[in-house]
N, C-alpha and C positions, 0 to 999 in steps of 0.2 A: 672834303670833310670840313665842318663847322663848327667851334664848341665857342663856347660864352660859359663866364663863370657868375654866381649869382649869391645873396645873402641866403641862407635858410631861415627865410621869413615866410609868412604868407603869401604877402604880396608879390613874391617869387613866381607863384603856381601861375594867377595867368597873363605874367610876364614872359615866363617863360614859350607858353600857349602861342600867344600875339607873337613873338620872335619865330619860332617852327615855323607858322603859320605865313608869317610874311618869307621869310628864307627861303620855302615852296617855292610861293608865287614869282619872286624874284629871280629864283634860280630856272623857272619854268620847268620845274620838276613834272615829269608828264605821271601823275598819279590823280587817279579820279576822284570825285569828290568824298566816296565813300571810305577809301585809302587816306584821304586829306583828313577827314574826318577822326577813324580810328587813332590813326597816329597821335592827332590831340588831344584826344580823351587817355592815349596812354602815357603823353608825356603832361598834363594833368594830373593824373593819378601816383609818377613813378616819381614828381616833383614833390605831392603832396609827402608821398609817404619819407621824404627823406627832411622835407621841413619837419614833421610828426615825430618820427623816430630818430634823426641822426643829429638833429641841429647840436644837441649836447658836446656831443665827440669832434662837429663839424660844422662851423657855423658856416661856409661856403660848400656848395653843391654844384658841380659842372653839367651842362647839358651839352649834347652832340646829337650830328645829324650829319649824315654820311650817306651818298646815293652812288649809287652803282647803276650798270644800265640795266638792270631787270629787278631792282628792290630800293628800299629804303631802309635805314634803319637808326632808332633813335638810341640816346643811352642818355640816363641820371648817372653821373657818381660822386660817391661822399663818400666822407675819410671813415664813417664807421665802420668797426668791424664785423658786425652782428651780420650774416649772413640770411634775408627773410628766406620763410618758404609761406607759399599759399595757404590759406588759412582754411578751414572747414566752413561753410556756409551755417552761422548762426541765424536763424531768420530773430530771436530777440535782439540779436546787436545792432545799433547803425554806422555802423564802419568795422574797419577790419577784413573788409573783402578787394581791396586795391588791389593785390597781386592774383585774385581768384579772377577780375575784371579785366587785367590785363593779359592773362596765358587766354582766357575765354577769344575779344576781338583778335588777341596775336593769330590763334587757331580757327576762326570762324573765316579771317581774311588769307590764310593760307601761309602763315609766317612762323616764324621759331620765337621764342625769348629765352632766357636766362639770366642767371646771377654769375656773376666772377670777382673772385680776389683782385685786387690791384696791388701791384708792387710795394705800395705805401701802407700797406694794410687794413683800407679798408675797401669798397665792393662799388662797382657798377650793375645796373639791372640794363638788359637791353631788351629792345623787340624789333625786327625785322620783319619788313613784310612786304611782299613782291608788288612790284607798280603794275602789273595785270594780273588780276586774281585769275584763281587755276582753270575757276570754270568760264572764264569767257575768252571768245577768241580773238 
């Protein structure tokens, strides 16, 4: 397992990205480019939403990355308490769909996500998702 902890700034999001991204390669995580891929766009989105929303309650946000031998899986956590849930798709809004983007690839690649409480009271989101997708062999 891996965590690094971060400002809730912007500039965070693709700090964070570049950190996953190399921590893979380095680690020789055997996940294919499309797994490599997803995973970034989710820890993108699960970063954004917590500079966006939590910086107030939380001006540092943790990221983790944790492999096992058949998944990977990444977490944001911040100290706020506000539990998200998935938004409805507004096609006039342009945002507000990061958590609807994230269960989408989590399930398109064959993985699980979630929100959880932390002991400290406020909340991680995580997405897990298998280093060989279901349908290949």
């Amino acid at each position: 397992m891996w965590r690094f902890t971060a400002a809730a700034v912007d500039a965070s999001v693709p700090q964070a990205r570049h950190a996953v991204r190399d921590l893979l390669a380095r680690q020789g995580v055997p996940a294919s480019d499309d797994t490599v891929q997803a995973l970034l766009l989710i820890v993108s989105e699960l970063v954004t939403n917590a500079v966006r929303h939590a910086a107030l309650l939380s001006p540092t946000l943790a990221v983790e990355v944790a492999v096992g031998p058949e998944w990977v899986r990444v977490s944001v956590e911040d100290e706020h308490p506000y539990r998200p849930s998935a938004l409805e798709t507004d096609h006039g809004r342009t945002g507000g769909r990061g958590l609807l983007l994230v269960r989408e690839i989590t399930r398109e690649s064959g993985g699980v996500c979630d929100v959880e409480h932390t002991a400290s009271g406020g909340k991680v989101i995580w997405a897990a998702l298998p280093l060989k997708h279901p349908g290949f062999v």
